[in-house]
N, C-alpha and C positions, 0 to 999 in steps of 0.2 A: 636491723634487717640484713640477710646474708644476701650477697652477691645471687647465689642459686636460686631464692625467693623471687627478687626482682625480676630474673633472669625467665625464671619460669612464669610469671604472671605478663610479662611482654608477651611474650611465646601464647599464652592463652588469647589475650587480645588481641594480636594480630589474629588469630587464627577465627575469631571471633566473629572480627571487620572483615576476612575473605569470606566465609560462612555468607554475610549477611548482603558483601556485596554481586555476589555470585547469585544469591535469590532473588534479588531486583533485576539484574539481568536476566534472568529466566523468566521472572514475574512481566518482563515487559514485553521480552517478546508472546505476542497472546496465539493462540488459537483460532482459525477461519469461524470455528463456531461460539466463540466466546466473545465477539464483537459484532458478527455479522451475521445475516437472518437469511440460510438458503432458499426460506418461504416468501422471503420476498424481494423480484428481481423488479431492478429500475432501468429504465432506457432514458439517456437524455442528453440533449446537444445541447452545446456551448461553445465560449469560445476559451482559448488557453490561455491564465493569467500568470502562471508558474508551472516549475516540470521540480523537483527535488530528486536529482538522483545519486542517493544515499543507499547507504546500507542502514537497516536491515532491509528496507524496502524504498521504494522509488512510487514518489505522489505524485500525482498530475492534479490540479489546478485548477478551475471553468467554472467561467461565470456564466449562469443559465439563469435566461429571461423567463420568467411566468407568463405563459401564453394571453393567459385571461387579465391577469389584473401589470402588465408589463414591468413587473419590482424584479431584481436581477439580484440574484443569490448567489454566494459563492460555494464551491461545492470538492470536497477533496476525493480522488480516489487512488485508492492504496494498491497498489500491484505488488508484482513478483522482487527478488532482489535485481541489483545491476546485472548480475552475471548469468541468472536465468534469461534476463528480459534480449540481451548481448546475442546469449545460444539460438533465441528466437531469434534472430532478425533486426533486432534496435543499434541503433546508434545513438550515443548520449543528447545527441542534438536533431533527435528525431521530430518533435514536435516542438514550435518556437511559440512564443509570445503573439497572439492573435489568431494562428492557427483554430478553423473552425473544425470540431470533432463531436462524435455522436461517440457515446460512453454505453456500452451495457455493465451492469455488474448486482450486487446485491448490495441492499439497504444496511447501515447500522444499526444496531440493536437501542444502540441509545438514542435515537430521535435526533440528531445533530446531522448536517449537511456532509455526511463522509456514507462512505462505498465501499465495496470493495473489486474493483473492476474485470473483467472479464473481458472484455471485448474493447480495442479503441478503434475506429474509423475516422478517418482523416475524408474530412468532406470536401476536399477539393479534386480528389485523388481517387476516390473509392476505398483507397489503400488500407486491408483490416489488416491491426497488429493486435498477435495476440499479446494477453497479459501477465503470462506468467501468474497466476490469481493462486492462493492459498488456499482455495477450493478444490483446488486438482482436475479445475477446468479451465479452456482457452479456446476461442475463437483461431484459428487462422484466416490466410488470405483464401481459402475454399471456402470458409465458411462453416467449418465441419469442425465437430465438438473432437479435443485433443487430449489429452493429460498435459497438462502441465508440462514442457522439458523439466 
């Protein structure tokens, strides 16, 4: 085998392996409507078990009680990135560990305990932080429907 052959079939592989890792990237960041259900909004307080503030997006965390039969679910909701959530108003260490908050957002599509948030209220405080949500909708501290920064 010549030099050139080897030479060129590296060169196709690699190009092969960025191809394919470039599509999982793409493939994972999803769509507001390819996970979550605009037809169906959830409201629900808890309290804060975890914050994840990552890229591409920043989870919150809350274990919420079932009113009727008291079994305590844990429940994730997905917001905006850091640097949208930042332009709103957040600070990384905005919500801590017990912190009690009422969530609005939309339902998953797959039936699993996750959201996609829209609205956080910090129940000690009043205090509404919007979500930066993937919807290209947010709550502010008026209360008044925003675009997304």
């Amino acid at each position: 085998m010549s030099n050139s052959f080897v030479s060129r079939g590296a060169t196709v592989l690699l190009a092969a392996a960025l191809m394919l890792g470039a599509a999982t990237a793409i493939q994972a960041h999803h769509s507001f409507a390819a996970q979550y259900d605009s037809n169906k909004p959830v409201k629900m307080s808890g309290v804060v078990t975890k914050v994840e503030w990552t890229n591409p997006h920043v989870y919150i965390y809350i274990d919420v009680t079932d009113a009727a039969s008291k079994k305590v679910s844990n429940w994730s909701f997905e917001m905006g990135p850091p640097h949208m959530l930042q332009k709103a108003g957040w600070k990384r260490n905005a919500l801590k560990y017990g912190d009690e908050v009422e969530m609005d957002g939309w339902l998953a599509r797959d039936g699993s305990n996750s959201a996609n948030a829209r609205r956080v209220m910090r129940k000690s405080t009043g205090e509404v932080l919007g979500a930066a949500t993937s919807n290209s909708q947010t709550l502010t501290n008026s209360g008044t429907n925003q675009a997304a920064p």
